[in-house]
N, CA, C and O atoms as a CHARMM CRD file, in Angstrom:
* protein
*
  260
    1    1 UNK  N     26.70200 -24.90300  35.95100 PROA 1      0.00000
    2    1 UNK  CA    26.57000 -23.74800  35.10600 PROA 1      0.00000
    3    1 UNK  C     25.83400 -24.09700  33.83100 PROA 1      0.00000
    4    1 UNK  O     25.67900 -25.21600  33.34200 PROA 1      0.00000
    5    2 UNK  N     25.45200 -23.03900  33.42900 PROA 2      0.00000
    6    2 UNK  CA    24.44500 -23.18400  31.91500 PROA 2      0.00000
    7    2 UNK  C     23.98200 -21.78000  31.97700 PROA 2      0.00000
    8    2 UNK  O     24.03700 -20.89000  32.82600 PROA 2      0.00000
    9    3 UNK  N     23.47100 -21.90200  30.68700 PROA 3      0.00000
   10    3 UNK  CA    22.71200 -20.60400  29.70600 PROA 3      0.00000
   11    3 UNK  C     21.33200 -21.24500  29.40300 PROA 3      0.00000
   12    3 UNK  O     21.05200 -22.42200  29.17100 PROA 3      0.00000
   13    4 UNK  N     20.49900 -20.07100  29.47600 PROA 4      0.00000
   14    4 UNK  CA    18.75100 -20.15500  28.61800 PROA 4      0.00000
   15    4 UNK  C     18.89500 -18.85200  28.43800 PROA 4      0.00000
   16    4 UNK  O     19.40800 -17.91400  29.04800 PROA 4      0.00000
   17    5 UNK  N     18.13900 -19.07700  27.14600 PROA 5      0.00000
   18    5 UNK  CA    17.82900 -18.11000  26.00200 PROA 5      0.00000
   19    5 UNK  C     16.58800 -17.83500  25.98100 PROA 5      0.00000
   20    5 UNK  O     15.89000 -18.58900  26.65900 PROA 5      0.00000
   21    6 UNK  N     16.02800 -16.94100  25.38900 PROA 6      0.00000
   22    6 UNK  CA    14.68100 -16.15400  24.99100 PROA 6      0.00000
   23    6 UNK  C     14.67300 -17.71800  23.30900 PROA 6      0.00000
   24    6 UNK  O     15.54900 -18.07300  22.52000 PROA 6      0.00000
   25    7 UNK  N     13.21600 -18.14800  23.52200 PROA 7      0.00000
   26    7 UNK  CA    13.53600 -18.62900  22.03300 PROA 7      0.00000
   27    7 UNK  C     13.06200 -17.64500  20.94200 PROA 7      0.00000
   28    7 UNK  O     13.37900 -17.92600  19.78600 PROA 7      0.00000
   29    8 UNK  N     12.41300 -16.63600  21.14400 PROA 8      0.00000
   30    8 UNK  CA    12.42400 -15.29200  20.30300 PROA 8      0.00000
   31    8 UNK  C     12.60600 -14.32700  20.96400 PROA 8      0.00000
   32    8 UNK  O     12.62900 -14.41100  22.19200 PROA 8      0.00000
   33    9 UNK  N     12.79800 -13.06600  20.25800 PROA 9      0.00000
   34    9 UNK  CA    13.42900 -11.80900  20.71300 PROA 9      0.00000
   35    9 UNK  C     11.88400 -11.40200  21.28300 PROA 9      0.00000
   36    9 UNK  O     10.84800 -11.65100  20.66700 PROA 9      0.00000
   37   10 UNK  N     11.97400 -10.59600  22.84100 PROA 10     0.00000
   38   10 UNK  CA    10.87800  -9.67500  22.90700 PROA 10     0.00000
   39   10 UNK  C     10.29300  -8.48500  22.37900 PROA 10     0.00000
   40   10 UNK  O     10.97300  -7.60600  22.90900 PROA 10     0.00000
   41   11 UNK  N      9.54700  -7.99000  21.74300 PROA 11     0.00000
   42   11 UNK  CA     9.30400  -6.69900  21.14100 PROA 11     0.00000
   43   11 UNK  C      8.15700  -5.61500  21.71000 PROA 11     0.00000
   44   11 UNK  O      6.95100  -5.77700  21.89600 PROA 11     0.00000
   45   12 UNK  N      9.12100  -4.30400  21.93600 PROA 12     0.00000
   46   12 UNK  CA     8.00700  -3.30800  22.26900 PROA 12     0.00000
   47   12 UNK  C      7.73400  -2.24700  21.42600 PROA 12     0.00000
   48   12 UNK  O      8.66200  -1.77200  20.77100 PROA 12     0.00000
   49   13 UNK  N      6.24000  -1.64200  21.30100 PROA 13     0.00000
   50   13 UNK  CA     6.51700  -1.01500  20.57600 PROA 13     0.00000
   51   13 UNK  C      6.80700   0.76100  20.70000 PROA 13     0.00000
   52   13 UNK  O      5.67900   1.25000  20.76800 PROA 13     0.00000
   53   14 UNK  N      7.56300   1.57900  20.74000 PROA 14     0.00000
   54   14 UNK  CA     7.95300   2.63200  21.57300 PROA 14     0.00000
   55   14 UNK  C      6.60400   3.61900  21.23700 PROA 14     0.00000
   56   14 UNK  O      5.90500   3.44500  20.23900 PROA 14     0.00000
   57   15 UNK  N      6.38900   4.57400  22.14300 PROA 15     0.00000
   58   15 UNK  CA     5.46900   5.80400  22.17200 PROA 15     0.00000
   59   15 UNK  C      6.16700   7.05800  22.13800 PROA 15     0.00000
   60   15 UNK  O      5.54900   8.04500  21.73900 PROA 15     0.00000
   61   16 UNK  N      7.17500   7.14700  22.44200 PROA 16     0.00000
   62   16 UNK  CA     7.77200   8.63900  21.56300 PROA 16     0.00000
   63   16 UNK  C      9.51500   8.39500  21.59700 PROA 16     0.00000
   64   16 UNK  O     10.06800   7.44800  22.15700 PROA 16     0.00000
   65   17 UNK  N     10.17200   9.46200  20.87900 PROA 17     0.00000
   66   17 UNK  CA    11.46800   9.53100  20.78800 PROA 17     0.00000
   67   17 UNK  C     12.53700   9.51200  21.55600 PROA 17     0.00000
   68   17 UNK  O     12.19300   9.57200  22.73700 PROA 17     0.00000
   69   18 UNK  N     13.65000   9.45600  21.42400 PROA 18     0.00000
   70   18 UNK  CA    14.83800   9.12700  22.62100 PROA 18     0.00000
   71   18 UNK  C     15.84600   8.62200  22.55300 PROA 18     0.00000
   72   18 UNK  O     16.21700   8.41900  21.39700 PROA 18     0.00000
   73   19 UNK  N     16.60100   8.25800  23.44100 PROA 19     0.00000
   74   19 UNK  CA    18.06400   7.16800  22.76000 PROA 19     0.00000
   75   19 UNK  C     17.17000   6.20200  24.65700 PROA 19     0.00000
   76   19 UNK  O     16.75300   6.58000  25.75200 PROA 19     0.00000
   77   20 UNK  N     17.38400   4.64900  23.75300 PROA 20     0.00000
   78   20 UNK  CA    17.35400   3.53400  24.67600 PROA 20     0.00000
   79   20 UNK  C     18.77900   3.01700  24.77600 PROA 20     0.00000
   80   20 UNK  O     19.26900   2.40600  23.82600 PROA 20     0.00000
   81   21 UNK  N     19.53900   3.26500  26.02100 PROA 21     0.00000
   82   21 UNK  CA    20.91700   2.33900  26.29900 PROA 21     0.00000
   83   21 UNK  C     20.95300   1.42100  26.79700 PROA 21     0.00000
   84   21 UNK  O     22.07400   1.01800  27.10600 PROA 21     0.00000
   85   22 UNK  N     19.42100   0.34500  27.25000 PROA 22     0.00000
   86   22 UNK  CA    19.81300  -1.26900  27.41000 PROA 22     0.00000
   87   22 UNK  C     18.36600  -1.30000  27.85200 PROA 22     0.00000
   88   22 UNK  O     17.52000  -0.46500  27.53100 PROA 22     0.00000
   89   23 UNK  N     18.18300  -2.33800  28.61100 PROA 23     0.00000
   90   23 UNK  CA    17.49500  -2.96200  29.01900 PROA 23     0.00000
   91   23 UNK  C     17.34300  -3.55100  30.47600 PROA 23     0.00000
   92   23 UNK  O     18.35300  -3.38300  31.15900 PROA 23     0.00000
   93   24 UNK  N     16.09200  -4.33400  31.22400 PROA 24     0.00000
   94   24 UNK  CA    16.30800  -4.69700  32.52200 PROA 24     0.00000
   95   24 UNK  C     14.84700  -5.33400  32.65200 PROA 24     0.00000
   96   24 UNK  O     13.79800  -4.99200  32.10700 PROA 24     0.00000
   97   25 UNK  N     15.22700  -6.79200  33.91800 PROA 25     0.00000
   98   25 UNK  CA    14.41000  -7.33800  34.04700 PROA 25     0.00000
   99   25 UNK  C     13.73800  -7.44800  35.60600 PROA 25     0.00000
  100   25 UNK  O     14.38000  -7.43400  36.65600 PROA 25     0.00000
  101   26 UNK  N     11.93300  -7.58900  35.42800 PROA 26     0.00000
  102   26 UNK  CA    12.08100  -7.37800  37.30500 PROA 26     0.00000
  103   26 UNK  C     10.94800  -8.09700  37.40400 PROA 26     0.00000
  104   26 UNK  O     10.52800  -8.53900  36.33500 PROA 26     0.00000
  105   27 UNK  N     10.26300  -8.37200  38.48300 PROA 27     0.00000
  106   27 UNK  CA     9.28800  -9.34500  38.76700 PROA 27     0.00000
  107   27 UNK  C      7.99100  -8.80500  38.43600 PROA 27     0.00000
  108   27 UNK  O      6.95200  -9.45500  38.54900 PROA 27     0.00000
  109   28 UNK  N      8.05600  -7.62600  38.03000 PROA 28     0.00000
  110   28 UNK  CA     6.26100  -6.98200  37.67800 PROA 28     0.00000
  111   28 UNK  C      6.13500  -6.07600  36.14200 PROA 28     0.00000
  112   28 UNK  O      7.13200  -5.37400  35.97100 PROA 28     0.00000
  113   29 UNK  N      5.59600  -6.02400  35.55800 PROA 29     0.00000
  114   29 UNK  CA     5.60800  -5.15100  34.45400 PROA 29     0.00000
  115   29 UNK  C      4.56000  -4.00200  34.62500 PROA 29     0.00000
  116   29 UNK  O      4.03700  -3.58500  33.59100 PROA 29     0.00000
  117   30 UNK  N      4.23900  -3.50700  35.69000 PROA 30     0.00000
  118   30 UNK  CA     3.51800  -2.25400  35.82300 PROA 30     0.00000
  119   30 UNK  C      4.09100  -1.31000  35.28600 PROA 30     0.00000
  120   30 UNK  O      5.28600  -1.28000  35.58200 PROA 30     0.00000
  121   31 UNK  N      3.61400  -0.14700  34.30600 PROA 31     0.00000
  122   31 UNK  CA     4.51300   1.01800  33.78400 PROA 31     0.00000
  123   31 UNK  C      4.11900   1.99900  35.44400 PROA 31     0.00000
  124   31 UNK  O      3.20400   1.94100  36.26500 PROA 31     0.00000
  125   32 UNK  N      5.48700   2.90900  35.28400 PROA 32     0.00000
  126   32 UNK  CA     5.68300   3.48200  36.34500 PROA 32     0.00000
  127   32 UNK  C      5.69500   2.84700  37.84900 PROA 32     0.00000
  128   32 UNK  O      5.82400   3.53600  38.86100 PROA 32     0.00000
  129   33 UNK  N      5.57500   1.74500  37.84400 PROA 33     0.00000
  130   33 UNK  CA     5.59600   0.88000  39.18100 PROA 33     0.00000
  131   33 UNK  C      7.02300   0.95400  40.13600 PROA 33     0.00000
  132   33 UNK  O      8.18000   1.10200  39.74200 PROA 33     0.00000
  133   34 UNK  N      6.56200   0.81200  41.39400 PROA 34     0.00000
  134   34 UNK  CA     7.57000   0.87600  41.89700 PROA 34     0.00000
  135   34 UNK  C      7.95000  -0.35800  43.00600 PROA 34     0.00000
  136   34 UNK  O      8.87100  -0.38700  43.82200 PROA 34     0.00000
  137   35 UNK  N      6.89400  -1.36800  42.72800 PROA 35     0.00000
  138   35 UNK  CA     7.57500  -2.50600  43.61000 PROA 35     0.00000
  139   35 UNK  C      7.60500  -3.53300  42.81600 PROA 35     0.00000
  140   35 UNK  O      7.03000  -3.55300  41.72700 PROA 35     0.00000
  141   36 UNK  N      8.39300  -4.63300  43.37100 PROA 36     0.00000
  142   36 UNK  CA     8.83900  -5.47100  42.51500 PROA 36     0.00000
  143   36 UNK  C     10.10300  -6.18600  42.56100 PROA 36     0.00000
  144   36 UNK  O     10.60200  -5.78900  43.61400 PROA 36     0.00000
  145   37 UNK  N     10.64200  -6.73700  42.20600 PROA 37     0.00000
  146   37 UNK  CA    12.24900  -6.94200  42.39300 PROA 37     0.00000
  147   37 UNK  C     12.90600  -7.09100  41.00800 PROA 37     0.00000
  148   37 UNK  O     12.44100  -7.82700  40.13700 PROA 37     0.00000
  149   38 UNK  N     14.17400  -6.24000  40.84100 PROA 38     0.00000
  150   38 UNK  CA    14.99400  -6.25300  39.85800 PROA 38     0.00000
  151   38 UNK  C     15.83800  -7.37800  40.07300 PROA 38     0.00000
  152   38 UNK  O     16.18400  -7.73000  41.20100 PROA 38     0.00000
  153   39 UNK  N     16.33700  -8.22200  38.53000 PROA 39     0.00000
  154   39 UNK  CA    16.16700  -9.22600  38.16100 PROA 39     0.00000
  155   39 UNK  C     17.78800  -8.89200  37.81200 PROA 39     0.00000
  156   39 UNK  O     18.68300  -9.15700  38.61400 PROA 39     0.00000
  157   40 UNK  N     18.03200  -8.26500  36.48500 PROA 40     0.00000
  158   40 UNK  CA    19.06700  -7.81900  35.85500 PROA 40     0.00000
  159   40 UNK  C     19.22800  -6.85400  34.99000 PROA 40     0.00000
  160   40 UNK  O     18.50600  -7.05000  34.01200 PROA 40     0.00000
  161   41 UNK  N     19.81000  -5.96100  34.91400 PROA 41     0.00000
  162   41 UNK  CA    19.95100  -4.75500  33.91900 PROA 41     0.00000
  163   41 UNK  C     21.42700  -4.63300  33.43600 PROA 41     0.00000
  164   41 UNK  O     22.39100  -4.66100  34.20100 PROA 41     0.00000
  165   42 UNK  N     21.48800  -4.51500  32.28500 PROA 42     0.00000
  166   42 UNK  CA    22.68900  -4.11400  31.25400 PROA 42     0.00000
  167   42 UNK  C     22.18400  -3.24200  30.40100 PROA 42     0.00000
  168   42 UNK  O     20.99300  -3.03900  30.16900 PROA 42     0.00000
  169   43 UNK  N     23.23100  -2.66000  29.87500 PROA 43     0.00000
  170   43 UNK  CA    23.88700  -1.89800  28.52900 PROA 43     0.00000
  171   43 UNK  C     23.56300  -2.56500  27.23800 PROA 43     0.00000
  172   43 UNK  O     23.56600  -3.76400  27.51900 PROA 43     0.00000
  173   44 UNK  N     23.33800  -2.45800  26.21500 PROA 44     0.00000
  174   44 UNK  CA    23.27400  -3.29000  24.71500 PROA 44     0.00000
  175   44 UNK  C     24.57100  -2.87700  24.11900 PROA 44     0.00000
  176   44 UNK  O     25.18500  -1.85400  23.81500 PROA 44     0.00000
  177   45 UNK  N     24.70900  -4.39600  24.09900 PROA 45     0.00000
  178   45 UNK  CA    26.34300  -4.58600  23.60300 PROA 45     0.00000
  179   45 UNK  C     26.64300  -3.93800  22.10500 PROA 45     0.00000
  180   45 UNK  O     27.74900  -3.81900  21.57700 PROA 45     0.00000
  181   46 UNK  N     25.18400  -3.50300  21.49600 PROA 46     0.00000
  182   46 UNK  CA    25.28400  -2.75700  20.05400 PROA 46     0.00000
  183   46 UNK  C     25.84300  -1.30900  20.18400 PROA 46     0.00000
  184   46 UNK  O     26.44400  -0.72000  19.28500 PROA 46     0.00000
  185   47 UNK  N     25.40900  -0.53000  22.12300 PROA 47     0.00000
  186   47 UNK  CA    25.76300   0.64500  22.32500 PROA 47     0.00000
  187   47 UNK  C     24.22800   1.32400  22.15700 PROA 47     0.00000
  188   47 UNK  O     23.23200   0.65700  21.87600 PROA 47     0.00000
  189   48 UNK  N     24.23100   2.57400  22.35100 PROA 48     0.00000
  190   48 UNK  CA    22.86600   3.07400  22.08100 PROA 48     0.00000
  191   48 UNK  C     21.96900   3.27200  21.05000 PROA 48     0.00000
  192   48 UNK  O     22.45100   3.63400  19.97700 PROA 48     0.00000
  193   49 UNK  N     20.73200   3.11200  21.13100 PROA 49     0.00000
  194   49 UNK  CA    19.34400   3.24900  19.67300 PROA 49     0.00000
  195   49 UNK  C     19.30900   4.40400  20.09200 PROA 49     0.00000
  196   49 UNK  O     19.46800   4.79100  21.24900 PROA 49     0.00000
  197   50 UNK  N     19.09200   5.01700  19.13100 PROA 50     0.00000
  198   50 UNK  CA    18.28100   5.97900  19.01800 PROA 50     0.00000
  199   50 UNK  C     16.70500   5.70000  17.90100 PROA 50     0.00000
  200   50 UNK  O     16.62000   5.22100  16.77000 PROA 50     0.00000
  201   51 UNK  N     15.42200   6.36100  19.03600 PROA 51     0.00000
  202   51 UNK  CA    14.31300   5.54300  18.71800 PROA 51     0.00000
  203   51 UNK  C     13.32100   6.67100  18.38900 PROA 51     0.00000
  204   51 UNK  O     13.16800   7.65000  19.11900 PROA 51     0.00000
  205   52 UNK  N     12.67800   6.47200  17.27500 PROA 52     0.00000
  206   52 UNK  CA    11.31800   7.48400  17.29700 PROA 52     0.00000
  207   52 UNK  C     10.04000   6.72400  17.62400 PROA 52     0.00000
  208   52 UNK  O     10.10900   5.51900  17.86700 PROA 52     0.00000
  209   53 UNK  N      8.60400   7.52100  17.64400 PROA 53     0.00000
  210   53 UNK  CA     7.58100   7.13400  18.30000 PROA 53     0.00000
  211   53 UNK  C      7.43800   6.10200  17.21400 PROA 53     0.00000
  212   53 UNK  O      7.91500   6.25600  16.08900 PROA 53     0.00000
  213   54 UNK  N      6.75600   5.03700  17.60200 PROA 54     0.00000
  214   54 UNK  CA     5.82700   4.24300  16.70600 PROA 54     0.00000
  215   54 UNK  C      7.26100   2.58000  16.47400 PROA 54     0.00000
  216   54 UNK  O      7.02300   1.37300  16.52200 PROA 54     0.00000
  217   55 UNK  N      8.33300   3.15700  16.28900 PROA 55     0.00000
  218   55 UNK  CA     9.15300   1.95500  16.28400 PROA 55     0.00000
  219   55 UNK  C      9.36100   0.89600  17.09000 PROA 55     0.00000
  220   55 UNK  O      9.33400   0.99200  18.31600 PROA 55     0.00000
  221   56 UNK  N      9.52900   0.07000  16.61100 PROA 56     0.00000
  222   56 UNK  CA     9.66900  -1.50300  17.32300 PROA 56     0.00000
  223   56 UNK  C     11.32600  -2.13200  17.96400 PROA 56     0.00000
  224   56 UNK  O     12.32900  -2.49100  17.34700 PROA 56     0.00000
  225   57 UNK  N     11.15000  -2.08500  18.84900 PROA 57     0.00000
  226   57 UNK  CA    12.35300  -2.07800  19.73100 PROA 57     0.00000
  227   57 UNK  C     12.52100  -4.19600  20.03200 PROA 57     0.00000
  228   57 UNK  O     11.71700  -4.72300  20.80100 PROA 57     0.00000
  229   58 UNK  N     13.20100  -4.74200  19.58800 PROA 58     0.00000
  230   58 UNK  CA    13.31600  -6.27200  19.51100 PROA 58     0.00000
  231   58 UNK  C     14.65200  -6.79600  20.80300 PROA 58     0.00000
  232   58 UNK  O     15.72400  -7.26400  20.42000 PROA 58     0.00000
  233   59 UNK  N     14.39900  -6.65100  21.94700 PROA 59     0.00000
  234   59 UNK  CA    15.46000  -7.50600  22.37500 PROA 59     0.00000
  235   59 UNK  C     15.77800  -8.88300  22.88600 PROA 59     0.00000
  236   59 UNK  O     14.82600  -9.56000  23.27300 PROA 59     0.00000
  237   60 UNK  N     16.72900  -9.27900  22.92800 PROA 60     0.00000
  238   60 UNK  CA    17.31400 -10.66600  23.46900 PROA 60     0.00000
  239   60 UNK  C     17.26900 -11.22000  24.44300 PROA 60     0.00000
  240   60 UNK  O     16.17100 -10.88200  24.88500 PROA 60     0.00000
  241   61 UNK  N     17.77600 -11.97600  25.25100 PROA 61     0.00000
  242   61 UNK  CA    18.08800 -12.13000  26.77200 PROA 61     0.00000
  243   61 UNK  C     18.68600 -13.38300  27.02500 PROA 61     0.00000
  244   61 UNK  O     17.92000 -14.23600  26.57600 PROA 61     0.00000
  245   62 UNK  N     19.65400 -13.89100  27.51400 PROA 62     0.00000
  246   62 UNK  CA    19.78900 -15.07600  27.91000 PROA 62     0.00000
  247   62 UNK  C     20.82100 -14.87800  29.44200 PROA 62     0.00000
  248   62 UNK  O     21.84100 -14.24200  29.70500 PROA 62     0.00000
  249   63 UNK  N     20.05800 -15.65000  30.08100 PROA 63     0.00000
  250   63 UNK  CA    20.36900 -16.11000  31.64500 PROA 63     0.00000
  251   63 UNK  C     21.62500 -16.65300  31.39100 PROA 63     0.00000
  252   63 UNK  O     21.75200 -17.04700  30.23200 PROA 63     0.00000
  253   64 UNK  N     22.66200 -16.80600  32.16600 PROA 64     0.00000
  254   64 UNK  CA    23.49100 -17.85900  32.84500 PROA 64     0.00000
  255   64 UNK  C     24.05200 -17.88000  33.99600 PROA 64     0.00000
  256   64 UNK  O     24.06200 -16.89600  34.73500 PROA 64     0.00000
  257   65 UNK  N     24.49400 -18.80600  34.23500 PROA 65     0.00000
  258   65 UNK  CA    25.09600 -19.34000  35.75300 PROA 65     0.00000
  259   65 UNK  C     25.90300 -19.70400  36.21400 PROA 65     0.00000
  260   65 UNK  O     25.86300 -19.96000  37.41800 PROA 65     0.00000
């Protein structure tokens, strides 16, 4: 068993408004894509953002086993 970490946070930057409730990881980054394989998806342990256009969304990630 073990943990790896992101050594910095990833950042996107959003295009319009909304509430974001987590995050998820998969083998392709095509927007709207539909193949690929999902990796892992959770909830943000902060609970939900609420986000307007133009803001910068920073998250974390660390694996373990």
């Amino acid at each position: 068993g073990g943990s790896k970490a992101l050594s910095a946070g990833l950042s996107y930057t959003l295009t319009g408004a909304g509430t974001v409730k987590g995050a998820f990881l998969a083998t392709t980054s095509t927007v709207d894509g539909t193949s690929g394989v999902l990796y892992s998806a959770g909830l943000f342990t902060g609970g939900d953002k609420i986000v307007s256009a133009s803001d910068v969304l920073t998250v974390s990630y660390t694996a373990s086993a």
